[in-house]
C-alpha positions as CSV (number, residue, x, y, z in Angstrom):
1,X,-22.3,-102.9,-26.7
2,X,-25.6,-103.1,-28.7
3,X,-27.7,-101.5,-25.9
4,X,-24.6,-98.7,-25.5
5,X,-25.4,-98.2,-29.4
6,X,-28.9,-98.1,-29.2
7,X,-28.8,-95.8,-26.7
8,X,-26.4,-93.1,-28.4
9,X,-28.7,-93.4,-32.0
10,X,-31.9,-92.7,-30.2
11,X,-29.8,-89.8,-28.1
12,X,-28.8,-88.6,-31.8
13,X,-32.0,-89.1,-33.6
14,X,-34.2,-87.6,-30.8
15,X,-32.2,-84.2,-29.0
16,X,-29.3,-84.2,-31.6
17,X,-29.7,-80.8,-33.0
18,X,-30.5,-79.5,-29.9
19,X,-27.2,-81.2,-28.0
20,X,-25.0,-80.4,-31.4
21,X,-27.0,-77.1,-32.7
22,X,-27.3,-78.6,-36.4
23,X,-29.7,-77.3,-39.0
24,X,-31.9,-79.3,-40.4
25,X,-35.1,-79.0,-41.8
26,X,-35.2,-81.4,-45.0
27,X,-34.2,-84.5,-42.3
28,X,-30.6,-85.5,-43.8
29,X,-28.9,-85.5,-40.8
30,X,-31.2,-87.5,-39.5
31,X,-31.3,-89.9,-42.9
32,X,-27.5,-90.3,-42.0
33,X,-28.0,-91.5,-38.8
34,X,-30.3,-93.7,-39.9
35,X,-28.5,-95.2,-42.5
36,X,-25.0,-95.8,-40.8
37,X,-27.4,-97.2,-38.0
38,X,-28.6,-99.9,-40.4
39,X,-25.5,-100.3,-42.1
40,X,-23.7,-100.9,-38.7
41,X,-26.1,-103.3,-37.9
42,X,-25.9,-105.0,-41.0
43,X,-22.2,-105.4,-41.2
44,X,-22.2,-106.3,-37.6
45,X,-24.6,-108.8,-38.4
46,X,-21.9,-110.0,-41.7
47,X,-19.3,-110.2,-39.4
48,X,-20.8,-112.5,-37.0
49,X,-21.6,-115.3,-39.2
């Protein structure tokens, strides 16, 4: 499951305004991916303890 969501986050990050057509040019998309990334992880992370 980890590699499955390290797989679609690089996916996003990398081609995902050309796959979705978003504009972008200040980076927030991108800072939202980012962020619910590490959050995920982080909770993930919480849970598993």
């Amino acid at each position: 499951m980890g590699m499955l969501s390290l797989a679609m986050f690089i996916g996003l990050w990398g081609w995902g305004h050309d796959t979705f057509g978003w504009y972008d040019p200040d980076g927030q998309v991108q800072l939202a991916i980012f962020a619910s990334f590490i959050f995920g992880i982080i909770c993930g992370y919480r849970v598993k303890d």
